[in-house]
Every structure is written in C-alpha cells, then in structure tokens.
C-alpha positions, 0 to 999 in steps of 0.5 A, spaced: 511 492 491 507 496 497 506 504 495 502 507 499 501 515 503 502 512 511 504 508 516 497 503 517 494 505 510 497 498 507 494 494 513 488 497 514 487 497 506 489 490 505 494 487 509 489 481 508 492 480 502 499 481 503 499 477 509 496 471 504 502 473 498 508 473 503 504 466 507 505 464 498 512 465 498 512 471 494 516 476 496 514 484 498 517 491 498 514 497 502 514 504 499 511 510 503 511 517 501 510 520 508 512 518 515 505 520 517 508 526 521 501 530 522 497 524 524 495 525 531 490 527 537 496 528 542 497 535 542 505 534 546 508 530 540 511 534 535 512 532 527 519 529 528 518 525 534 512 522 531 515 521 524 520 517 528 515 512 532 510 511 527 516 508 522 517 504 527 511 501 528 511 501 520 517 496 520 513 492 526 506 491 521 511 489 515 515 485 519 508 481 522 507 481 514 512 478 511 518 483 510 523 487 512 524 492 505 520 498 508 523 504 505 521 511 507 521 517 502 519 522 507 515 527 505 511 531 510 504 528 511 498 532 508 503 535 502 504 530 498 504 532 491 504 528 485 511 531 483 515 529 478 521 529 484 516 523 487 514 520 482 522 519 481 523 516 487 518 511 486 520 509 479 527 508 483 524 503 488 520 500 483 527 499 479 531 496 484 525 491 487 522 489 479 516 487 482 510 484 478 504 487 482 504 494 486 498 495 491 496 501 492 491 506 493 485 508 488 486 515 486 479 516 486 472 514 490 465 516 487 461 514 495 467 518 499 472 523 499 479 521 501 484 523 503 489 528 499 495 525 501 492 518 498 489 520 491 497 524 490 499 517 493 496 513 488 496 517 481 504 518 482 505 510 482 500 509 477 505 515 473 511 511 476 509 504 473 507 507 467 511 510 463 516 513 466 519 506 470 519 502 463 523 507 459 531 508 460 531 515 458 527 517 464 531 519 470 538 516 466 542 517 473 538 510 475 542 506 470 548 510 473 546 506 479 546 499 476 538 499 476 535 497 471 527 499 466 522 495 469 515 493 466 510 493 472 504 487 469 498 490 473 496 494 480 490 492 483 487 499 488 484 497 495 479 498 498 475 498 491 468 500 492 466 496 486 471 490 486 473 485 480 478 481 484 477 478 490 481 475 495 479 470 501 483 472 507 480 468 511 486 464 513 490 470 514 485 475 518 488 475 525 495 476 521 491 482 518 489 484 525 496 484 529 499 487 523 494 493 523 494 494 531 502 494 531 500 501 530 499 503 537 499 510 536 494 511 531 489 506 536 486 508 541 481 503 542 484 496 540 478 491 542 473 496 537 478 496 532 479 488 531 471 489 530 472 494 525 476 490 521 472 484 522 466 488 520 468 491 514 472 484 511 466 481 512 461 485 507 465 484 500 466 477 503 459 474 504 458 477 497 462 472 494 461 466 500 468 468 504 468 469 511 473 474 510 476 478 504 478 483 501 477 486 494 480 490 488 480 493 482 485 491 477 489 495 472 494 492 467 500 495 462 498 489 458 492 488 455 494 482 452 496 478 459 490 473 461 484 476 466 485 474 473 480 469 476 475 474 479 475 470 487 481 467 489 
C-alpha cells in the first residue's frame, strides 16, 4: 500500500520501486490524503476544479504503475492534520487492502524542510499501522463492515537521506518517468523534469553500483522478522 500527502508524491518519491513491485507480480493500493487542490501557479483555476484534474491524473500515474486501487480521502491541500479522523480512514483502507508493506513519506528530514502536509501524512500512517490497525477495539464499526484487524510487517519511507535499503530501478526507470509526467498539471517543462528524475536516482545509485535507484529507510512492527538484503 501507497499512503502519501498528494498527487505525483508517490511517483516522484519512488514510483521506481513501485513500478518494479507491481512488474514482480505484487499487488498496490493508492491512499491519498489530499487531492492536491492548492497546487498551482494558474491563477484561473480554482480548488475544486483542480482536486477534479489532479485525480485524474493520479489514476493515470498508478495505472502506468501497475493498479487501478487509487482511493482518495479528500482533505484540503495544505490542512492535513494527523487526526484521529484521518488516521481512521487510513486504518480502514489498511483493512480492507491487508497489505504487507506500506510506502509512505518520512515524517522528519534533518537536511531539509518538508512539506507540512508530507510529515502530517506520514506520522498518521505510521499511527495507523501501528497500533490502531492490529487492535479490533480501535474503530469497532469496521468489523461491522466486514474488515477485519490487520498487522502491517514493515514501512519503508522514501527519498531517505540516509537509506538502509536500496533498490535498483533500472530496469523500470522510463516507467517511472511516464507515470511522474502523467502529472501534467504540476509540469511545466517536461524534457527538464525527465532530467531531474535521472539525476537524482542516479546519485544513491552510483553509491551502491546502479545506474538507477531509489532508497529507503525501513521500519518494522516485528523485531523478530529477518533484516532486509540491504541492495535489491
């Protein structure tokens, strides 16, 4: 499962690897917390007109991904907050998906500032996991729909300054590319954005003898389960 703040955040963070899990055979599942409603220079669009072309373009980037599961929670861009209202909504997609991994963004970044909307994003996902999606007494109306607790395995943050996992996309990096450009209303300049990506997959690349790649930093709910193989 996918759970990031906006449209394009999971394809620019690491549509890499989600592009090479979904080309693996393992199925994804997009949660989005806003519909990126604020995000854009045009003075002439307004809020609602922009939420309706940039979930559009969200089903397109996860459609070039590998999966049509894109739900949208809807919260206005720029006031996400990590709520008890939002963290149910996440544990709710958490239980009906049941999935092993969730990608998500890192809640904290020591060499730069991020976005507000990203750290609220992030720190509700890692609430959601853990504890409220393993414990039945936690929003009980779920089990009156049919959903059922589940324990997350692991989250692994992108874009991590510091990675303990990384993984070679180069296999899947034009798929990375088309999905990120499939947000056409966030890009202005596409040739320099296709340079952009190549440039910043390439620097944890070349440190670990890819030509592209992406890295992470790994979290797990069970301090028993075996450590990851550090490249991939």
């Amino acid at each position: 499962m996918i759970v990031v703040a906006h449209p394009d955040d999971a394809e620019f963070g690491f549509g890499g690897a989600l592009a090479k899990i979904a080309k693996e055979g393992m199925q994804l599942a997009y949660v989005l917390c806003t519909s990126g409603d604020k995000g854009s220079g045009d003075t002439d669009v307004i809020p609602a007109e922009l939420a309706i072309i940039r979930e559009q373009e969200q089903r397109d980037a996860s459609a070039i991904i590998g999966t049509t599961d894109v739900t949208f929670l809807r919260y206005g861009d720029g006031e996400l907050e990590s709520s008890i209202e939002v963290i149910g909504k996440i544990v709710r997609e958490i239980r009906r998906f049941k999935p092993d991994i969730i990608f998500c963004q890192d809640t904290y970044n020591r060499t730069r500032h991020t976005h507000r909307d990203h750290r609220m994003a992030g720190q509700s996902t890692f609430d959601a996991a853990y504890p409220y999606a393993r414990d039945h007494l936690h929003f009980p109306e779920h089990m009156a729909e049919g959903l059922e607790t589940h324990k997350v395995a692991e989250i692994y943050t992108g874009m991590a300054e510091d990675p303990d996992v990384v993984i070679d996309t180069s296999d899947v990096i034009d798929i990375k590319i088309k999905a990120t450009l499939a947000h056409r209303s966030q890009i202005s300049d596409p040739p320099g954005m296709e340079e952009r990506i190549r440039g910043r997959v390439s620097v944890v690349a070349e440190k670990n003898g890819f030509k592209y790649a992406e890295g992470f930093h790994r979290h797990t709910f069970n301090p028993g389960r075996p450590q990851p193989i550090t490249n991939r």
